[in-house]
C-alpha positions in Angstrom: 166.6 200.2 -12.9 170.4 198.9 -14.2 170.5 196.9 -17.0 170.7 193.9 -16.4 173.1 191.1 -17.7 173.6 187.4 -16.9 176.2 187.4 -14.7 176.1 191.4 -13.5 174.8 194.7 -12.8 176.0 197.5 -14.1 177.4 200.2 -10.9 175.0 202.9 -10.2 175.9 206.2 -7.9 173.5 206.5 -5.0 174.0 210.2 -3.4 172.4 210.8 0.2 173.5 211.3 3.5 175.3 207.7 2.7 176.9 208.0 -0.9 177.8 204.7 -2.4 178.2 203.3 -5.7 176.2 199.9 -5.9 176.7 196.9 -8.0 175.4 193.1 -8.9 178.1 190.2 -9.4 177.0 186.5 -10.0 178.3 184.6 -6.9 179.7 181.7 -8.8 179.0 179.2 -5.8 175.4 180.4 -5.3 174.3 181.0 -9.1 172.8 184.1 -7.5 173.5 188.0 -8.5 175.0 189.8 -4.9 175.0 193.1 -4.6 178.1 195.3 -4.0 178.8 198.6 -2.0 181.4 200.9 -2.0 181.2 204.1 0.3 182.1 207.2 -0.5 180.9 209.5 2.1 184.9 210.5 3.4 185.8 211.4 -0.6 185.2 215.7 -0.1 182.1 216.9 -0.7 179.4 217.9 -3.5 181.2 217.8 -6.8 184.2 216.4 -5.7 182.3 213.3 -4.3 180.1 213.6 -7.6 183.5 213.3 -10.2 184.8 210.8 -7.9 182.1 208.7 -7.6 181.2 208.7 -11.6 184.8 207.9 -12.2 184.7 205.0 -10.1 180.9 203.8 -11.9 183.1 203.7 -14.9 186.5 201.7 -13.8 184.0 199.4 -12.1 182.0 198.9 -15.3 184.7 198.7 -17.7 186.0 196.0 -15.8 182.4 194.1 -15.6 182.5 194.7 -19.6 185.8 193.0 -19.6 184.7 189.9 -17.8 185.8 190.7 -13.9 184.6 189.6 -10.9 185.3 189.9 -7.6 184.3 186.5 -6.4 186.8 184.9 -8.5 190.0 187.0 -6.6 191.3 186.1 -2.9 190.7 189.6 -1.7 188.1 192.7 -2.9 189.2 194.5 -6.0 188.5 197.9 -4.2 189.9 197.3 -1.1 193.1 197.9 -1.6 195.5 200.6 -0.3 194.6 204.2 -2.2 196.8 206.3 -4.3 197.3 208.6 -2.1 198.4 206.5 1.4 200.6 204.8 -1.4 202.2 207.7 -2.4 202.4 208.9 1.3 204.3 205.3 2.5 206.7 205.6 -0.9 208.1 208.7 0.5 208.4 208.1 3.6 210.3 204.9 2.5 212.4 206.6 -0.4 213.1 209.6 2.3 214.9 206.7 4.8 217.7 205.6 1.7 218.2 208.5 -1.1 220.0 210.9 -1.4 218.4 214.6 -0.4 218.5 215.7 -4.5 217.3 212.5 -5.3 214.6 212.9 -3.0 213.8 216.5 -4.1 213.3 215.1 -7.8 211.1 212.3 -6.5 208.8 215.5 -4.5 209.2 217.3 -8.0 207.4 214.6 -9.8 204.6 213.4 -7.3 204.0 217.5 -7.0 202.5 216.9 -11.0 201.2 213.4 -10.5 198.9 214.4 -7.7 197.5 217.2 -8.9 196.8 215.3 -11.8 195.2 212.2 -9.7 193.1 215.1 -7.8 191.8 216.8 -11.3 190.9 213.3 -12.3 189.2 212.1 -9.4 191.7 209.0 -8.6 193.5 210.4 -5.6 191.3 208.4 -3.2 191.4 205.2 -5.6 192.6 202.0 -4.6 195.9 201.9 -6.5 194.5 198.3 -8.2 192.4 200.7 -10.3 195.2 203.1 -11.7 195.0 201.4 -15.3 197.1 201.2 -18.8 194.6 203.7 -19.9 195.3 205.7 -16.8 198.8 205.8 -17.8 199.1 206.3 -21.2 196.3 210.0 -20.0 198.6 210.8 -17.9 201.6 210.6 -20.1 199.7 212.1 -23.1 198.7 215.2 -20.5 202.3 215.8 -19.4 203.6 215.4 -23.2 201.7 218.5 -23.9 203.8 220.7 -21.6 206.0 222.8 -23.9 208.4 222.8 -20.6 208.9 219.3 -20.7 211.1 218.2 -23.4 211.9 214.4 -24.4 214.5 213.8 -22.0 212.2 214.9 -19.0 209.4 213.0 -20.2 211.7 210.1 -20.0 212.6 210.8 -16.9 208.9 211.4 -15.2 207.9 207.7 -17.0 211.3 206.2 -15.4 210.1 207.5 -11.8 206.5 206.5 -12.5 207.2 202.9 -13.4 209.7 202.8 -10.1 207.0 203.8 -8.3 204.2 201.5 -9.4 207.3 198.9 -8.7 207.1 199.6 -5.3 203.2 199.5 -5.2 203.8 195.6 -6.9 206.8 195.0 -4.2 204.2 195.5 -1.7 201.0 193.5 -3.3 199.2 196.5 -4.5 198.7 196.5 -7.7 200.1 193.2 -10.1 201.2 194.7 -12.9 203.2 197.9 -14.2 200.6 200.3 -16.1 203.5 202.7 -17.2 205.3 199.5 -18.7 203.1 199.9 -22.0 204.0 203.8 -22.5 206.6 204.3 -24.4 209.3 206.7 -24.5 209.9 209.7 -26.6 213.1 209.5 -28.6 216.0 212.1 -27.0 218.3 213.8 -29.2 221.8 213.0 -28.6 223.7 215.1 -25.5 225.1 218.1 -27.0 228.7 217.7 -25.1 231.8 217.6 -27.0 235.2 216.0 -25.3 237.4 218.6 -24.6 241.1 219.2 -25.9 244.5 219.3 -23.8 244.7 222.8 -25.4 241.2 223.9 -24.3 241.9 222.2 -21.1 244.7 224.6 -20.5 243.0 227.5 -21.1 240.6 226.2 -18.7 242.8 225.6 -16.1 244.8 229.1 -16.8 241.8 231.2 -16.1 240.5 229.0 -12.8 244.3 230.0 -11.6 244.2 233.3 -13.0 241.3 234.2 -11.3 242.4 232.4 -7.7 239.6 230.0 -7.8 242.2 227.1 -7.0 239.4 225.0 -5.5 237.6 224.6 -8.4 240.4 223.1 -10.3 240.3 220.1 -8.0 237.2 219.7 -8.7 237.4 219.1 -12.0 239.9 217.1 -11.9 238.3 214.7 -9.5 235.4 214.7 -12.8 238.4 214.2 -15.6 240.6 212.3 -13.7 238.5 210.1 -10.8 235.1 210.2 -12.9 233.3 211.3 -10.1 230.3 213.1 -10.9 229.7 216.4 -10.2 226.7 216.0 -7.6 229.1 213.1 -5.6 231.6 215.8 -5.8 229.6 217.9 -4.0 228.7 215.6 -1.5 232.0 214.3 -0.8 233.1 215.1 3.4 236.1 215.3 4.8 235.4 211.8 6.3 235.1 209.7 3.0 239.2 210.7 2.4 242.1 207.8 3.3 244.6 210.6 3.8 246.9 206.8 4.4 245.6 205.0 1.5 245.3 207.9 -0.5 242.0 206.8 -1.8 238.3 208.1 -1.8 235.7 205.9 0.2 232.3 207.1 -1.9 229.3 206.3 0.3 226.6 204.2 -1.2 224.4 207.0 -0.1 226.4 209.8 -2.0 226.7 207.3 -5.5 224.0 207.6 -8.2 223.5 204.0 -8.6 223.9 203.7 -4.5 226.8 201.8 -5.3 229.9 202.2 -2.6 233.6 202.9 -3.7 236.7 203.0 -3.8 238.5 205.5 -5.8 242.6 205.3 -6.1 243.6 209.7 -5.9 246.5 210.8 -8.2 249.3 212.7 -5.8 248.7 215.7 -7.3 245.5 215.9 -6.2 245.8 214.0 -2.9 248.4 216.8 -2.3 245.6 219.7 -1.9 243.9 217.2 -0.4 246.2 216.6 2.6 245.7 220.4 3.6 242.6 219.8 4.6 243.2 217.2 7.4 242.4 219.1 10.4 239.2 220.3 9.1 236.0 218.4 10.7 235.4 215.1 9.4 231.8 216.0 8.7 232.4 219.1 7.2 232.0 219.2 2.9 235.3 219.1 1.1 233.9 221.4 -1.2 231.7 224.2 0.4 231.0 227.7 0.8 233.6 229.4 -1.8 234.6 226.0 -2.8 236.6 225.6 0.8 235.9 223.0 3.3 232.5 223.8 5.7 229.2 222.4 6.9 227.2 223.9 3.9 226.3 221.7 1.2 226.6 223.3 -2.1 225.3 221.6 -5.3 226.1 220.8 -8.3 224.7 223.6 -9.5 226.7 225.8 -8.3 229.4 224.7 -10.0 227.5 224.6 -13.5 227.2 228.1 -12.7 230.8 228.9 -12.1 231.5 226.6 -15.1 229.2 228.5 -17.4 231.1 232.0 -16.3 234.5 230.8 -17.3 232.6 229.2 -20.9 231.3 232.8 -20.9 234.6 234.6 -20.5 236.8 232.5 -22.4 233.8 232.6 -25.3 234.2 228.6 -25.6 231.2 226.9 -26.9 228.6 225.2 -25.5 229.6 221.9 -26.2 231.9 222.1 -23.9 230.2 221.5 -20.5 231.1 220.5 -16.6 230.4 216.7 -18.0 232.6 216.7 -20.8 235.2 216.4 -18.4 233.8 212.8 -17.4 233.4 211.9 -20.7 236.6 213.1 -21.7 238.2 210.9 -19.3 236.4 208.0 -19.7 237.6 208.5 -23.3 241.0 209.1 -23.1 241.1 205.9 -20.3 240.3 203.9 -23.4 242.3 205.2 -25.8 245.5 204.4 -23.5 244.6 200.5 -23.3 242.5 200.6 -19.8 240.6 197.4 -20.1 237.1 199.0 -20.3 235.4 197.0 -17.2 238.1 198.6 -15.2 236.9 201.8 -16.7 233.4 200.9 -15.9 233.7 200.5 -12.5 235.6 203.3 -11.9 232.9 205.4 -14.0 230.2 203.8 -11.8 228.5 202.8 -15.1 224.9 200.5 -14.9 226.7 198.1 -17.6 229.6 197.5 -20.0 227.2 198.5 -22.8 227.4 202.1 -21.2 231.0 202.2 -21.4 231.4 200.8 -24.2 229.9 203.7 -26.1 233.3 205.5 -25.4 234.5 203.1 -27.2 233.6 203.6 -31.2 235.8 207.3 -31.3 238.5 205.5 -29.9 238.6 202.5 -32.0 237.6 204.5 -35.1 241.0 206.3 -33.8 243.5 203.4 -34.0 241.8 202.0 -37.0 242.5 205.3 -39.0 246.1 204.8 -37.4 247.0 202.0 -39.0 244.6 202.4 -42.3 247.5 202.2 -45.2 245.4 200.9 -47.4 245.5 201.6 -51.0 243.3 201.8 -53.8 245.5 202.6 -56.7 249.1 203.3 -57.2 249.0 207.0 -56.5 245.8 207.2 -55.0 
């Protein structure tokens, strides 16, 4: 026989040809304990049901502990849609509006999530029951990796408090139990700005070598701040060969943000070669050259790291510096920085504005005559 106390019932697991776990609440109206049954006859079999079954006995008591009851809410606590159809109807949402690497990530990060929520018995869990504690195990698990550093285990708690999110969006769950976990502290990106002088060099082996392609690209990143994967997934289609501008789909952006981006002549010059190519073909393809394949960003790291290779120039210098050195050198030549913002496709001014401190710490130096002594 359960303990019992005033107002419940501890839950009990009853195994049998009808598994359920069992429980008492006070029905407030009635002054009367009612029992509670939860089955769990379609949770797997044997020990699976077992875990699963003693994991719910303990979310259930914890919450009678802390004062619940189910009488008191408008619907029953363990009704509620499961983690896994949740995770099923997120996807198949997220797969109708992201982007295909986007969505690869998202697969990436549910691939450790569920085999997490199956090792602990919460796959089959109404998502009301995924706690703070829940969250804060499953952080402290996946901090243990030695393949995740801080950045990625920033990036896993970024997409798991966008997906719980979407489990409050739809009345699932009411609060956010990855809101409590914090994140680890990154070290600062190891990316330098690059010089005009290393730039050349740059630029003299891409020609060198005939990979004139590649050049373009770069300078879409230096010049347009486009990022690499947008780059990429730039068609033939999303070029004003009239306007001389580049229409970035909402779909292509990383903040899913649409626009327009003015082309300097000298690149819209390469560009105009590649008007009679099919307006759904890539700009940038197979070999760099305009085709149906898409290539990613990737790909060009790799070709990037090459030419670092060859030309024995640091690592410091990456494919991004070129973004960052334009954003900085935008700034230093008096571009009001929301223009540079926009253009950058930054979240907020306090993004761009980071660019900022070399340059000012530049002009002050410029006009620092200041003396402390005669001579000195």
């Amino acid at each position: 026989m359960a303990t019992i106390f005033s107002d419940f019932r501890p839950a009990e697991y009853h195994a049998g040809k009808s598994s359920y776990v069992a429980f008492y609440v006070l029905n407030p109206e009635t002054g009367t304990l009612v029992r509670k049954r939860i089955k769990v006859n379609r949770v797997g079999r044997g020990q699976k049901r077992d875990r699963y079954a003693r994991s719910l006995c303990g979310e259930i008591n914890r919450k009678l502990y802390e004062g619940w009851n189910p009488f008191l809410e408008n619907d029953a606590y363990f009704s509620g849609t499961s983690m896994q159809k949740g995770i099923r109807e997120f996807l198949e949402t997220k797969g109708k509006n992201v982007r295909p690497d986007t969505f690869r990530s998202y697969h990436s990060y549910l691939k450790w999530f569920n085999d997490y929520l199956h090792r602990s018995g919460k796959m089959q869990m109404p998502v009301k029951t995924f706690t703070d504690r829940d969250a804060e195990k499953a952080m402290k698990e996946l901090g243990t990796r030695t393949d995740i550093g801080p950045a990625t285990y920033n990036s896993y708690l970024e997409f798991f408090r966008n997906l719980f999110n979407y489990f409050i969006n739809r009345n699932w769950v009411k609060e956010n139990p990855f809101n409590r976990v914090a994140k680890r502290r990154e070290e600062q990106k190891r990316r330098d700005l690059i010089p005009p002088h290393v730039r050349q060099q740059i630029a003299d082996y891409f020609i060198r070598t005939r990979q004139i392609p590649y050049l373009y690209i770069m300078q879409l990143c230096y010049r347009c701040l486009i990022r690499p994967k947008e780059i990429m997934m730039l068609k033939i289609k999303d070029i004003d060969f009239v306007e001389n501008i580049i229409n970035l789909p909402a779909e292509v952006a990383k903040n899913h943000n649409a626009r327009t981006i003015g082309v300097p002549s000298e690149i819209m010059a390469y560009l105009n070669n590649l008007r009679n190519h099919e307006p759904d073909d890539y700009i940038f393809s197979k070999g760099y050259l305009p085709g149906p394949e898409l290539k990613t960003s990737k790909d060009t790291a790799r070709t990037w790291a090459q030419m670092r290779e060859q030309l024995r120039l640091p690592m410091k210098y990456q494919f991004y510096s070129l973004k960052d050195t334009g954003i900085t050198e935008l700034l230093e030549r008096g571009v009001p920085a929301k223009y540079v913002k926009e253009l950058a496709d930054h979240s907020s001014l306090v993004v761009t504005e980071r660019y900022m401190h070399k340059t000012e710490a530049k002009i002050i130096l410029k006009h620092n005559t200041l003396e402390f002594c005669a001579g000195v």
